[in-house]
N, C-alpha and C positions, 0 to 999 in steps of 0.2 A: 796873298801871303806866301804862298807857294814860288811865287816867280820870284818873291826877295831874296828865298834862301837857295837860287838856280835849278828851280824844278819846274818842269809845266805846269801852266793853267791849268790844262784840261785833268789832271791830274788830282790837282786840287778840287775842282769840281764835281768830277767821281768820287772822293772821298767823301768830299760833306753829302754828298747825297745818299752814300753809305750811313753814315752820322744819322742822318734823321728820318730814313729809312723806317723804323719803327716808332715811329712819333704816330699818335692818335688819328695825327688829321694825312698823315701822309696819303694814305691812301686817296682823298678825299681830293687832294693840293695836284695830286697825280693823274687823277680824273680829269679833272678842269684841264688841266694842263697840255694832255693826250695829243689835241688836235695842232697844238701851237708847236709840238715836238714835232711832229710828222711834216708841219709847214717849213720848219726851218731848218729841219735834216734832209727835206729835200732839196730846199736853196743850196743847201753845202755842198751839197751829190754834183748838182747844177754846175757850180761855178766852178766845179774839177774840170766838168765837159766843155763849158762855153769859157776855154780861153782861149780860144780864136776866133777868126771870121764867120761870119756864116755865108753861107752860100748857099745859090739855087741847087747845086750838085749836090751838096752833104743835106741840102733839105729832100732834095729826091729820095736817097738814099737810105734816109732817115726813115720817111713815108713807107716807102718799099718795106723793110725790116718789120716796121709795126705789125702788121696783120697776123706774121709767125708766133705774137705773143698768144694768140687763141690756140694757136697747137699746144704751146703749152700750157693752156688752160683746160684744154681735152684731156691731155694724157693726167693731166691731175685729177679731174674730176675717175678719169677708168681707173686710176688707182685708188682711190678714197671709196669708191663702191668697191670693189677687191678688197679692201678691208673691212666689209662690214657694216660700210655709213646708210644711211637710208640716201635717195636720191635729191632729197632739199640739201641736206647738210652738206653732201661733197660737188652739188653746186654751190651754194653759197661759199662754199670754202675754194671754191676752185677761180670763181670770179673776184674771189679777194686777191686772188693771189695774178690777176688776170693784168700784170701788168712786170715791166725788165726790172732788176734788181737793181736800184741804186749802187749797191758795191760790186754793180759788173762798170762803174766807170772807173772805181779804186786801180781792178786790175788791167783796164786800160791804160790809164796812166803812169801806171807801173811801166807797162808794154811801150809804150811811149818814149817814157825816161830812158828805159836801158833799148830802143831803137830795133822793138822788135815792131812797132806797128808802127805806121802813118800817120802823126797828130792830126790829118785827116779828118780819120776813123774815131777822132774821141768826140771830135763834133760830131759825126754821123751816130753816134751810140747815147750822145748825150738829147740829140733830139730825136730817135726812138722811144728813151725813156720816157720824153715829156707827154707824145702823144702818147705811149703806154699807158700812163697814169690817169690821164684823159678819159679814154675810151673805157678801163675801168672803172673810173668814178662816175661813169654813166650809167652802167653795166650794173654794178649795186645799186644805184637809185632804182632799179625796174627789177631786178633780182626777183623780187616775188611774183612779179607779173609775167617774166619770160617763163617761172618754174610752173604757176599758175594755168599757163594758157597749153603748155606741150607737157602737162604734168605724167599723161601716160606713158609720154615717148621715155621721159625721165627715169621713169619709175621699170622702165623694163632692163636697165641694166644693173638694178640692185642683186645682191644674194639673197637666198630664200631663210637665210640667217642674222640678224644683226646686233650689234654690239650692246652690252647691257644696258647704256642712255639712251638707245633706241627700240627699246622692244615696248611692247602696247603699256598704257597704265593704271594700272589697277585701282579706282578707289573706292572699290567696294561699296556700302549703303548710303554715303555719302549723300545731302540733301542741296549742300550749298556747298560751291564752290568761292576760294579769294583768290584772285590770279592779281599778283606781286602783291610779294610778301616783306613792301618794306615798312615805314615806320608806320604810315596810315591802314596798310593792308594788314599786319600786324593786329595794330589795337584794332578794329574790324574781324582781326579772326578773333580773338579772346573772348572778347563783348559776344560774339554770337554764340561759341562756344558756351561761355556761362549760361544763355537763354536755351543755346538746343542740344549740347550735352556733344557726343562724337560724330554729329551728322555733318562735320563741316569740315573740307579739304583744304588748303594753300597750297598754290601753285609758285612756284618762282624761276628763272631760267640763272641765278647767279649757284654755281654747288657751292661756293661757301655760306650763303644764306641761308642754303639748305641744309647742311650738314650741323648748321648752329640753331636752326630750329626744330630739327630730331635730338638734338642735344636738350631741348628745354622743353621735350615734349610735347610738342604741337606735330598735328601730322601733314609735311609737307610733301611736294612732291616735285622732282625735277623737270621741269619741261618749259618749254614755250611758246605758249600762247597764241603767236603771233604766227606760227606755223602750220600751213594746210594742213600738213599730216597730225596734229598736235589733237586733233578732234577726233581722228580716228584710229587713233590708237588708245583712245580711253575706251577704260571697259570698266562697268559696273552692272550691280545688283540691282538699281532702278536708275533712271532719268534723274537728273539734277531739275531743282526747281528753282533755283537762283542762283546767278554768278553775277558776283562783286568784283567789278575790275577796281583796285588799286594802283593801276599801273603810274607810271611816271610825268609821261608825257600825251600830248593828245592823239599824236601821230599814232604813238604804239595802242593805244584804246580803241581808234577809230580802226588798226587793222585789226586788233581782235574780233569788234564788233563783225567788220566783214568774214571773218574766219566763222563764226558764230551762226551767222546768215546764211552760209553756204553749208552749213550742217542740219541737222537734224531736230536742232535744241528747239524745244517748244515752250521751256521756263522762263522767269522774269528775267531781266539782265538790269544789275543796278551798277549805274558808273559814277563817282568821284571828281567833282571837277574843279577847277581852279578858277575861271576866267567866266562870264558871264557869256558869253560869244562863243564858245564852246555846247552853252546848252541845247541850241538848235541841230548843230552838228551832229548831237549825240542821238538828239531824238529821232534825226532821219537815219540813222544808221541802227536802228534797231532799242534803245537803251527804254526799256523806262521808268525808271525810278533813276533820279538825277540827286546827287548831294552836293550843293555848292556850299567848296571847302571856304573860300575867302566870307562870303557869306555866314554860315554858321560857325565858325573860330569866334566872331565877334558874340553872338548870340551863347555860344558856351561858355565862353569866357563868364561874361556877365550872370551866369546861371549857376556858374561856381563862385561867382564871386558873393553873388545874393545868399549862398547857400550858408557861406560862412562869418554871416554878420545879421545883427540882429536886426528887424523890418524895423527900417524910418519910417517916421511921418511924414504929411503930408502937412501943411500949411496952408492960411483960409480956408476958403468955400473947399478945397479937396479934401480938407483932411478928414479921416476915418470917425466915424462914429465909434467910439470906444468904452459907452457909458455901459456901466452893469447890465448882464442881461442881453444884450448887443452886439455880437459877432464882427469883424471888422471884415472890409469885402475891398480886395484888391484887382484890379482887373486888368491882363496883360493885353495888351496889343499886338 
């Protein structure tokens, strides 16, 4: 519509995505979408770089370059501890970042255009970047296992201060912990609540989750989980005696369970699960109290539904004896 009345597409495209912006499911449409954005925004980065030949030269060259991106994944992790971060976080943050800037090919090509660089050099930058992204998305996949394994060495370039979302967590008498506090961890904190009064903490690593369930009176708590440090920077009045993982996905259950394992916790550990093939997994990783969710939806279902209709009979030889005096006897399986 844009381009009938001599205005760019992309133009248009930015706008309607202003438009719906504040639509219910946006956020949700945005989510899904995340991965498919970052695939095809870096196709585009790409094809600024590979409009020429390649060559064994501009692929040496390329090769050469890469390695320098760890420098500057160093210098970001020694300023992210210089501000305060504990030693997970400004790794994690440092290896995110552990690869060349797609829009350093923009100003190549700028450099190109007006003939201050060598179109060379746009191939030699455009395949830098690729193996940059490469060796990063390595790099995250083992993120917890490289912080994991030289966690001391890590940990010796912290401040002896840290920022408010890093300092130890308080939760007081707390008996049971909910770690992820979404729609399932949610109704699992209430329900327990109601039975055990304020003995029971939520964990979530989202701050708007959090900020909206201090809002509605549940006591939650910012952190995650999934973080070596995340166990030991809890502090309380006694030992928790049950943590309820609601988390999302198996990956992220199964690394709390190990985070769990390498602590001190000597309580029950109950997990949430989706998939039948999952239950083994959970059991050797520590869990044991197992709720399978696909399983009992059908079984509640039916237990609210029985709830709110009056008992049928049964038909022939089954049906209830119902004569005066007589009790009628249903028996579940």
């Amino acid at each position: 519509m844009f381009e009938l009345v001599g205005l760019k597409g992309d133009l248009g495209a930015l706008v309607l995505g202003v438009l719906v912006a504040r639509h219910q499911k946006a956020e949700e449409v945005a989510s899904t979408m995340f991965g498919f954005k970052n695939l095809f925004l870096l196709g585009f980065f790409l094809s600024i770089g590979l409009s020429g030949p390649l060559t064994a030269e501009a692929l040496l060259a390329g090769a050469a370059l890469t390695p320098l991106v760890l420098v500057k994944s160093a210098l970001f992790f020694g300023l992210f501890t210089r501000f305060r971060l504990r030693a997970r976080t400004s790794l994690r943050a440092s290896l995110t970042l552990a690869n060349y800037s797609e829009f350093g090919l923009i100003v190549a090509a700028l450099g190109v255009a007006n003939g201050w660089l060598d179109g060379h050099w746009l191939i030699v930058l455009a395949i830098a970047l690729s193996l940059s992204c490469a060796i990063a998305a390595v790099l995250n996949a083992v993120a917890h296992r490289i912080y994991q394994r030289y966690r001391v060495a890590w940990t010796r370039f912290e401040r002896s201060e840290h920022l408010a979302d890093e300092r130890p967590l308080d939760i007081g008498d707390a008996r049971i912990a909910v770690l992820g506090m979404g729609r399932i961890g949610t109704a699992a904190y209430d329900h327990m609540q109601r039975l055990h009064g304020g003995a029971i903490i939520g964990v979530d690593s989202d701050p708007l989750k959090v900020r909206q369930h201090l809002s509605e009176g549940r006591n939650v708590l910012l952190g995650d989980p999934r973080d070596g440090d995340f166990w030991d920077r809890v502090r309380s009045t006694r030992p928790l005696d049950v943590v309820m993982l609601a988390l999302p996905n198996r990956a992220a259950k199964l690394a709390v369970l190990d985070r769990i394992g390498a602590s001190a916790f000597e309580g029950r550990i109950a997990a949430a699960v989706r998939f039948p093939d999952e239950i083994e997994a959970m059991n050797e990783a520590g869990a044991s109290i197992l709720f399978n969710l696909s399983a009992e939806a059908g079984a509640g279902f039916a237990a609210h539904v029985a709830a709110q209709i009056p008992p049928l009979g049964r038909t022939g030889g089954d049906a209830p004896d119902t004569s005066p005096g007589q009790p009628s006897r249903t028996t579940v399986n």
